[in-house]
C-alpha positions in Angstrom: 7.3 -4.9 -17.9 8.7 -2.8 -15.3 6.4 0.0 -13.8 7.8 3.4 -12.7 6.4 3.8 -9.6 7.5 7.5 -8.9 4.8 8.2 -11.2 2.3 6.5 -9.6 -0.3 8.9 -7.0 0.8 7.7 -3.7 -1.6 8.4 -0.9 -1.1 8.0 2.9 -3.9 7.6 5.7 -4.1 10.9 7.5 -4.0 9.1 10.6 -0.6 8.0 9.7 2.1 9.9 11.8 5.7 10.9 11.2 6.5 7.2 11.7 5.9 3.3 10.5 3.5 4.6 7.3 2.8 2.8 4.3 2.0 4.6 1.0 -0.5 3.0 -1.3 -1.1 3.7 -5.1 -3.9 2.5 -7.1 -3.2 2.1 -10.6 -5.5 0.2 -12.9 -4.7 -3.1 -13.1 -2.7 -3.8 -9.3 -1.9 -1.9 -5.8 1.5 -0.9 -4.9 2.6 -0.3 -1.3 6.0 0.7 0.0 7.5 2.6 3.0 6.5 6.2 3.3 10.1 7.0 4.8 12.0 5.4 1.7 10.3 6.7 -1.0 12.7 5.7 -3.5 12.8 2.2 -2.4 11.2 -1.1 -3.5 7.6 -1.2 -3.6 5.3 -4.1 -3.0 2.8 -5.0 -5.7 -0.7 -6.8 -4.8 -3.5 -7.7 -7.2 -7.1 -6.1 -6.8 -8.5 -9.0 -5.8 -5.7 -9.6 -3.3 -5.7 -6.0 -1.6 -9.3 -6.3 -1.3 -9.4 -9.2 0.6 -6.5 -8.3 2.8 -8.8 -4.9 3.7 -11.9 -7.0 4.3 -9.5 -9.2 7.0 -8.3 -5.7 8.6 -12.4 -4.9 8.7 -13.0 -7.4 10.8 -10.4 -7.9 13.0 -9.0 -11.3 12.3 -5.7 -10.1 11.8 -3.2 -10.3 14.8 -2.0 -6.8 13.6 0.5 -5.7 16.6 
């Protein structure tokens, strides 16, 4: 089953500028991510479990993120 994701409530960090942003929506059952300058592109989809971990790994700084 496809989802519509213009639908979805897509949020963007504040800190984010005009540039290189991610939008994230949080739905019920997964997280969706996609580029904040193609808004009608593809977007990614992530399990709960899997976001989650992949913010704890930001958190702490093990990620090589340049």
């Amino acid at each position: 089953m496809e989802m519509i994701t213009e639908a979805l409530n897509w949020r963007k960090s504040s800190y984010s500028g005009a540039n290189a942003c991610v939008e994230v929506a949080r739905p019920a059952a997964a997280v969706h991510v996609r580029d904040s300058k193609d808004l009608s592109g593809p977007s990614l989809e992530f399990s709960r479990e899997a976001w989650t971990s992949f913010l704890a790994e930001v958190a702490t700084g093990s990620l090589d993120l340049t």
